[in-house]
N, C-alpha and C positions, 0 to 999 in steps of 0.2 A: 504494500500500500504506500504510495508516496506520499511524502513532508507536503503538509497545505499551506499555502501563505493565506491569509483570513482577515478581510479587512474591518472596519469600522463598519459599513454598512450590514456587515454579511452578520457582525457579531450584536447588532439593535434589532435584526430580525431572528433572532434566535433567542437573547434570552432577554428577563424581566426583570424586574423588582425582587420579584414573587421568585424565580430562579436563584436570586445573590441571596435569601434569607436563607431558603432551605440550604443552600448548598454552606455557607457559613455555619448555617445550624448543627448540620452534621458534622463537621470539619475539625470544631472546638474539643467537643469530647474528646472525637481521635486521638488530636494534638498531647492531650492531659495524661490518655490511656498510653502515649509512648509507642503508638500507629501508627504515626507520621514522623519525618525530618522537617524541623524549622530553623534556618540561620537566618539571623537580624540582618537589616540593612547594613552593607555595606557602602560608604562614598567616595570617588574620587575628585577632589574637592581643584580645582584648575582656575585661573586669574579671573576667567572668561565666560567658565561653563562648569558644572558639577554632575558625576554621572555616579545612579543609584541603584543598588542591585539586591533584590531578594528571593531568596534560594530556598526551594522545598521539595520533599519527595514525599508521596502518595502511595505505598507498595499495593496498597487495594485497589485502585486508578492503572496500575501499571507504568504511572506515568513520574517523571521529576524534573525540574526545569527552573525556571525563571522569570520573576519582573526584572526589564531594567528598564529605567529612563534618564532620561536628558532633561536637566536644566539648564538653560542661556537665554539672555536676553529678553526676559519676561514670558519663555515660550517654555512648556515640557512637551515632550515626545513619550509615547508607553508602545512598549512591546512584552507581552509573555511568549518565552521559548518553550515548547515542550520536547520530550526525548521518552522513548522509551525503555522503562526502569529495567527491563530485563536483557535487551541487546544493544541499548545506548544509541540507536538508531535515530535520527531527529525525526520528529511526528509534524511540528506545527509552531510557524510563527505566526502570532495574534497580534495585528493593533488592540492597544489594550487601552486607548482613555476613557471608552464609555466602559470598559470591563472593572477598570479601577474604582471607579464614582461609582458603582454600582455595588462593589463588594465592600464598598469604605463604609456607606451608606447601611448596607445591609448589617453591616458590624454593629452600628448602633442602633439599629431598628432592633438586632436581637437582643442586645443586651437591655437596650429600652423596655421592650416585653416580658423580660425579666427582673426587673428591677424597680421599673413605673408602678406607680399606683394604675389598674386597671382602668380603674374611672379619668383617668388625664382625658384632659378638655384642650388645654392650651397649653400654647408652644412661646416661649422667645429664644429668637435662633438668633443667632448672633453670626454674620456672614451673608453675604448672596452672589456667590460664585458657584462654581459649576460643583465644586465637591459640597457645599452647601444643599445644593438639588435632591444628591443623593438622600441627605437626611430626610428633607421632606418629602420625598418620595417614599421612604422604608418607613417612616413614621406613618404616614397616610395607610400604609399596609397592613401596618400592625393596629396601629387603633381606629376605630370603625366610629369611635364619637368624637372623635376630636374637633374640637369647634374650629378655634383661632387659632392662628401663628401671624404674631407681632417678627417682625423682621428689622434689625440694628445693622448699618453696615456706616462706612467713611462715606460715601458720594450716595448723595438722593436720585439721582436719574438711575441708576444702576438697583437701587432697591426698590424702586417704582415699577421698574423692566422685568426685575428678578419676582417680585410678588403679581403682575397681569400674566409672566407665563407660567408660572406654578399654579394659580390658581384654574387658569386652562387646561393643563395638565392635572393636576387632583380633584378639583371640585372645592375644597377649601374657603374657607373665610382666611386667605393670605392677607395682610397690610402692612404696611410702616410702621414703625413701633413712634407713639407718640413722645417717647421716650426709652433708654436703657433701664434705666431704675422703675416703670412705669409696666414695663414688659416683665420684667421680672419679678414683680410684687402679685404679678396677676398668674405665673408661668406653673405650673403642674411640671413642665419639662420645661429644660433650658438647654440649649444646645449652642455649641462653639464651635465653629471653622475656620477660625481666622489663622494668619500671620504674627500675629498681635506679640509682640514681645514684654507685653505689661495685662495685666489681668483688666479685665473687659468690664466687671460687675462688684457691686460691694454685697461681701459676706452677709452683713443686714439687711438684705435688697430680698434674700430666698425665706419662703414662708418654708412651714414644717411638713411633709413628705413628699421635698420634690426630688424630684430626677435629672443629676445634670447629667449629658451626654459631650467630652472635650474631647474631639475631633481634629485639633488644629497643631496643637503642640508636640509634633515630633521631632524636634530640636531642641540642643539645651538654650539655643539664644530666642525661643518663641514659650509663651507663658500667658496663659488666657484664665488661670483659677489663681487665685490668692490664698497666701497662707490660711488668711482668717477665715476664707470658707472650707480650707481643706481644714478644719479644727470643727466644723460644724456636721463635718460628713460623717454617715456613721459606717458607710461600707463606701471600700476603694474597690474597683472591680479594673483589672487588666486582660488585654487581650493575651499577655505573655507576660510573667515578672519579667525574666531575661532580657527582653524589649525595652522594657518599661526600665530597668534598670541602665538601658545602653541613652536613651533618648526624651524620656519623657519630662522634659522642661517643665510642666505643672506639679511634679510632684520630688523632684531630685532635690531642691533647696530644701523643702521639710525632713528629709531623707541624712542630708547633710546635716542637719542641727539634731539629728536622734530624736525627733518629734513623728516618726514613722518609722517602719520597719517591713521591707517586702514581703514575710511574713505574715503578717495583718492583710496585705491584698490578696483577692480571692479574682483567679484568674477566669476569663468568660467559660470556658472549657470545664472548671470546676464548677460552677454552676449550674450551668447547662445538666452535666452529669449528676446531679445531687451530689456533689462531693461536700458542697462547706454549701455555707446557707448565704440567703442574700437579705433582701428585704422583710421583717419580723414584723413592724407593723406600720399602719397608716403615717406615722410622723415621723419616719425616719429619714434622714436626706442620703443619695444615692448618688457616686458619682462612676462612670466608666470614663476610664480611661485609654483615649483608642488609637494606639500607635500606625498598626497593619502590619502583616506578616504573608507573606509569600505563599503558604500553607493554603490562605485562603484566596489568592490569589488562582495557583494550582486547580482548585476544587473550583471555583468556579470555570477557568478557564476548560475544564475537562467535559463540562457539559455544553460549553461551546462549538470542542471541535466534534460532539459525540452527535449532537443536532447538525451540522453543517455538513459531516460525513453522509447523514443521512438523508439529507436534501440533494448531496450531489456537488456541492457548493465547492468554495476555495482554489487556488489555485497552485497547480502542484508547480513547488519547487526542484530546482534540478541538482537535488541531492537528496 
């Protein structure tokens, strides 16, 4: 069977929302039971341009491989490589930006559903960029009565743009957030995607059992939660300690002053599985932590080529 090159359109007509939940869904446990290989991000960091790479193997997929992408110039580039785990033969290069936003997205849509108060109504999201989308899209999926999502961003025409096509797209009561502290007083969920190198919200802003989903911080020099509301969380939930320990700018300062312990986090995989508990009851604040890992990158990517194989689709490369 020849390696398929898969583009961006061939991989919007094959999978969903509803594909990056499940497929994430299943993936975490694995990861925890010691199923799968997951290596963190690696970067190679250049004057000009920065290039990113995460590495996973699947042995029940058959498959193991690769995100990398390209940062320069305000622009990233995604490709997932796949190979075949048993003869190392190459299977499949995937344009992967809608594949990324989609399984970033679905990261928090699952851990959201696990960790949300059921009853969540309203949303402030903080971000409206295209990894932003993802959230409101996985959240849309997951909860069936969500009213509102207040939307916080730097530039008003862009969050005006971001909230008339999400609402097109969902159905939604999307809007402008009348304010940061205004969305957040009101938020059941609060969700980050930003760049943001300073924390976006005040500690006192979150009423008692929300759900924040931090989406944006995987860098040590990007920081979107503040000390004082990691003191008010009662459960840290990560996609990977490991991860979390190599990148996660929201929660390494408290890490460094002995005011945490990766210990104390309860990975999404652990969860998922019953391993350690999450949410106890109505008033508890909730935060996931959500780096991304290759692993799920992988799994998603595997129902991409396993639907596009069977369409007929892709186009075979000549190796």
């Amino acid at each position: 069977m020849p390696a398929l090159y898969i583009t961006e359109a061939e991989v919007a007509a094959h999978i969903d929302m509803e594909t990056a939940l499940e497929a994430v869904a299943n993936i975490m446990p694995a990861y925890v039971r010691g199923e799968v290989v997951d290596y963190p991000r690696q970067r190679v960091r250049l004057p000009h341009s920065m290039m990113h790479m995460l590495q996973a193997g699947i042995p029940a997929y058959n498959l193991t491989g690769y995100k990398a992408y390209t940062s320069a110039g305000g622009k990233a580039r995604f490709w997932v490589h796949l190979y075949d785990a048993t003869t190392g033969e190459a299977v499949a290069v995937i344009e992967a930006d809608l594949l990324g936003m989609l399984r970033t997205g679905a990261a928090g849509g699952v851990a959201a559903r696990a960790l949300a108060r059921a009853d969540s109504q309203s949303v402030a999201l903080f971000g409206a960029g295209w990894q932003a989308e993802g959230q409101v899209r996985a959240l849309a999926a997951v909860f069936p009565n969500l009213a509102r999502i207040q939307v916080s961003a730097r530039n008003a025409e862009r969050i005006a743009s971001f909230c008339e096509r999400m609402k097109e797209t969902t159905g939604l009561d999307i809007i402008p957030a009348p304010s940061a502290e205004a969305a957040v007083r009101e938020a059941d969920i609060v969700v980050t995607v930003t760049t943001s190198p300073k924390p976006l919200f005040e500690a006192e802003w979150l009423r008692a059992g929300t759900h924040i989903t931090a989406a944006g911080s995987n860098s040590l020099v990007r920081r979107e939660i503040s000390e004082a509301t990691l003191k008010r969380v009662d459960v840290i939930c990560v996609d990977s300690r490991e991860v979390a320990l190599r990148e996660a700018g929201d929660l390494l300062p408290l890490l460094e002053k002995g005011r945490s312990h990766p210990g104390r986090w309860v990975e999404l995989g652990e969860l998922l599985a019953g391993w350690r508990p999450g949410r106890s009851n109505a008033e508890e604040i909730t935060l996931f932590e959500s780096q991304g890992m290759g692993v799920m990158d992988i799994a998603l990517a595997a129902r991409v080529l396993e639907r596009v194989r069977a369409a007929g689709g892709g186009t075979p490369l000549p190796y």
